[in-house]
C-alpha distance (Angstrom), angle and dihedral (degrees) to the residues before:
residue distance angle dihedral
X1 . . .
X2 3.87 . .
X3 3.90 130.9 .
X4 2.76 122.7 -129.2
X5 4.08 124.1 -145.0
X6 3.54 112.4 -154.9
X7 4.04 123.1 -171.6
X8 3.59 137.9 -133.5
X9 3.62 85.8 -106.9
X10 3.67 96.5 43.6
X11 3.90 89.7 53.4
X12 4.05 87.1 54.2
X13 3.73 93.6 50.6
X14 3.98 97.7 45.7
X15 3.60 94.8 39.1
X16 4.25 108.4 27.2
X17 4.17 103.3 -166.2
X18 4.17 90.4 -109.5
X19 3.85 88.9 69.0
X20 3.55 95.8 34.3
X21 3.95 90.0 58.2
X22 3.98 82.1 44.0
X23 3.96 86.9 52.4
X24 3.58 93.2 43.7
X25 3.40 100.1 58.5
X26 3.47 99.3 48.2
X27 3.95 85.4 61.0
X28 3.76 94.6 49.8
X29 3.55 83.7 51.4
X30 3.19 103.1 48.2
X31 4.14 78.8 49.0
X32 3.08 91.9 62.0
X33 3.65 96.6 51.1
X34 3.19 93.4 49.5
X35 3.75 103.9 -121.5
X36 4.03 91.6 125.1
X37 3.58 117.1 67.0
X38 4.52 109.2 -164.1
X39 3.42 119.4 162.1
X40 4.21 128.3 -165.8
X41 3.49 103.3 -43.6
X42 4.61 98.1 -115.9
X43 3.88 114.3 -119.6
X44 3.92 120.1 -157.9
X45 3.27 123.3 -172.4
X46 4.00 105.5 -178.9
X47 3.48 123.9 -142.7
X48 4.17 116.8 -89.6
X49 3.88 89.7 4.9
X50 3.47 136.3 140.5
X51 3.60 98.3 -134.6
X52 3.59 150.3 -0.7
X53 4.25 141.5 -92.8
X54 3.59 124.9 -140.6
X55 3.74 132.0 -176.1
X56 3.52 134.6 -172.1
X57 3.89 118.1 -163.5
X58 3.88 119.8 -159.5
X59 4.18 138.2 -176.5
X60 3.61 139.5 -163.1
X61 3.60 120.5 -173.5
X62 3.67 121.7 -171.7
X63 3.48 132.9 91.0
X64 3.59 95.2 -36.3
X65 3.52 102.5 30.4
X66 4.03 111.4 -153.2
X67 3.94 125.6 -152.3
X68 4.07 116.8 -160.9
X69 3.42 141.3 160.0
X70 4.30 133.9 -179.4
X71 3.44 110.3 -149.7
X72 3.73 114.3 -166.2
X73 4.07 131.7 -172.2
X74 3.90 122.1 -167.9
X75 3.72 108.8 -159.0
X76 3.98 107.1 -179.2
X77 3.67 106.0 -141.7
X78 4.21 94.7 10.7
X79 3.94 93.1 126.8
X80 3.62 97.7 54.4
X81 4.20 84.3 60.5
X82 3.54 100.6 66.7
């Protein structure tokens, strides 16, 4: 599997902010509806570590049900080591 690194500026360019707003609110939406099911996003902050892990689960049933999840690690000071 490769990862792929995206940029600030590749982020603007695949997603300009007039279709993310269109994106958007379709999910709200669909919120709303109840057709996605999130719950609290889970913070862990292991023991003697220098940072944290989040994750965010997410479900939409339907027709063509869809499984996701953002995971998200803050490393204070990560950058600076290459």
């Amino acid at each position: 599997m490769a990862i792929i690194v995206l940029t600030h500026d590749d982020v603007e360019r695949l997603l300009p902010m007039a279709q993310c707003i269109e994106v958007m609110s379709r999910a709200l939406a669909g919120f709303q509806r109840r057709e996605w099911t999130q719950p609290l996003r889970s913070v862990f902050p292991p023991p003697n570590a220098h940072g944290i892990m989040a994750w965010m689960p997410a479900h939409h049933s339907g027709d063509d049900p869809i499984f996701g999840m953002k995971v998200l690690c803050v490393v204070p000071g990560n950058p600076a080591r290459g």
